[in-house]
C-alpha positions as CSV (number, residue, x, y, z in Angstrom):
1,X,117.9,66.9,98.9
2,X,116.3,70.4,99.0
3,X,117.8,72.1,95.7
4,X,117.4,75.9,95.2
5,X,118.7,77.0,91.6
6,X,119.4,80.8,91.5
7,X,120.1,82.7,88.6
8,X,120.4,86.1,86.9
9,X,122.8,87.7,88.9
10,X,125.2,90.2,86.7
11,X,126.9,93.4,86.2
12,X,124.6,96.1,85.8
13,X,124.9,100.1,85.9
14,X,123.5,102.1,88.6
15,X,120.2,103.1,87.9
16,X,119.7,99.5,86.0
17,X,117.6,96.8,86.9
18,X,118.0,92.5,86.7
19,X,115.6,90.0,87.6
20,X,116.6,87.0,89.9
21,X,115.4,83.7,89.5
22,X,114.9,80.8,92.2
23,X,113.8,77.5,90.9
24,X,112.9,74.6,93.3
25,X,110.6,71.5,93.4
26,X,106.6,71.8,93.6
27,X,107.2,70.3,97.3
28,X,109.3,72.4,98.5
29,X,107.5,75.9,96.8
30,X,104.1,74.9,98.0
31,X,105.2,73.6,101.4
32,X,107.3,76.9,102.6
33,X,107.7,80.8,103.1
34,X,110.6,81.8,100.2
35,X,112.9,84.7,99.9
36,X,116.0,86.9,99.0
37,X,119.0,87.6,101.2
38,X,121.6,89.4,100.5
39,X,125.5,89.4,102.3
40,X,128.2,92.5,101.0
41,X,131.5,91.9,101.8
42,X,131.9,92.3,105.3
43,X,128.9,92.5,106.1
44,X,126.1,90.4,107.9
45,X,123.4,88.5,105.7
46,X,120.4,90.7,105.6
47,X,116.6,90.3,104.4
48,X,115.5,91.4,101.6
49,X,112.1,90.5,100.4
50,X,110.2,87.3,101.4
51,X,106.8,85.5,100.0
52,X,104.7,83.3,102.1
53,X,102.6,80.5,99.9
54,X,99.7,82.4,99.7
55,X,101.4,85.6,98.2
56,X,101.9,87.6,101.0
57,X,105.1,89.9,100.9
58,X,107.2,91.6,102.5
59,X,110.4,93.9,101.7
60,X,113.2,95.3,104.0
61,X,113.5,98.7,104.3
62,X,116.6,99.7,102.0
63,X,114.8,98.2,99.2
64,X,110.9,99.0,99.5
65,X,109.6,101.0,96.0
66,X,112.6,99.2,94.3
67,X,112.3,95.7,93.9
68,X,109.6,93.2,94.1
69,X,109.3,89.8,94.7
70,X,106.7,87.6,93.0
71,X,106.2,84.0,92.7
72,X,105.5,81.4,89.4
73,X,102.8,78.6,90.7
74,X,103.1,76.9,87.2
75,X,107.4,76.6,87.8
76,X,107.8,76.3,91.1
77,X,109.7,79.7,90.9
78,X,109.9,82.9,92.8
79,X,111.5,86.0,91.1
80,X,112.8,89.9,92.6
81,X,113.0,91.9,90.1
82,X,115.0,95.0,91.0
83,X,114.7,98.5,89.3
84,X,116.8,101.5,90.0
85,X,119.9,99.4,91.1
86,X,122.2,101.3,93.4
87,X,125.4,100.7,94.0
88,X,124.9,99.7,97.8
89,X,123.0,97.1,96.3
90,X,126.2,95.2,95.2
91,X,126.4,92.2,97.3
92,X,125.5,88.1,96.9
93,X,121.9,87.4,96.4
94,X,120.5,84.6,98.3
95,X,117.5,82.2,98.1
96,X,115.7,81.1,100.8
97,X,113.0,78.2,101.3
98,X,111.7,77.5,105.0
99,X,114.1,78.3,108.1
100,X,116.8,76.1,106.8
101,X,117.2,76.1,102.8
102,X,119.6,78.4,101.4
103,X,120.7,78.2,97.1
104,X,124.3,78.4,96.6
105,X,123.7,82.3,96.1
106,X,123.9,84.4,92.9
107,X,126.7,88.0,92.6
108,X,125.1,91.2,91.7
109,X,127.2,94.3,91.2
110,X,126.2,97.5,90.9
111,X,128.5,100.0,88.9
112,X,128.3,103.9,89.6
């Protein structure tokens, strides 16, 4: 069973930042791509920054100079930390591991 622990998620003023945390087993960090997704109400689930296994990243659009992603070897843990935090932001962070292997998804909200 492919487990994805997410965490960090909170209430945070516009302008703020948090730092999101996915945790997952050595097999499953050094075997696949990871990333973020996020899913407002309403809306559809969209990308938002992904890390291949040797490093390589890539953002979406909306959040490029804002957040970062970045990735632990040592505990099997990828992070986005996200500065200047707008209120569009608000929505359910996801993590991602392969094609298939979602975490059970973590709420950020962004106060103005």
């Amino acid at each position: 069973q492919v487990q994805l622990v997410e965490s960090g998620g909170g209430l945070v003023q516009a302008g703020g930042s948090l730092r999101l945390s996915c945790a997952t087993s050595r097999t499953i960090f050094s075997t696949y791509a990871m990333g973020w997704y996020r899913q407002a109400p309403g809306q559809q689930r969209e990308l938002v920054a992904t890390i291949t296994t040797t490093g390589r990243t890539n953002l979406g659009d909306s959040v490029k100079g804002r957040f970062t992603i970045s990735r632990d070897i040592a505990k099997n843990t990828v992070y986005l930390q996200m500065n200047s935090l707008k209120p569009e932001d608000t929505a359910v962070y996801y993590c991602k591991a392969g094609l298939s292997f979602w975490g059970q998804g973590t709420q950020v909200t962004v106060s103005s």
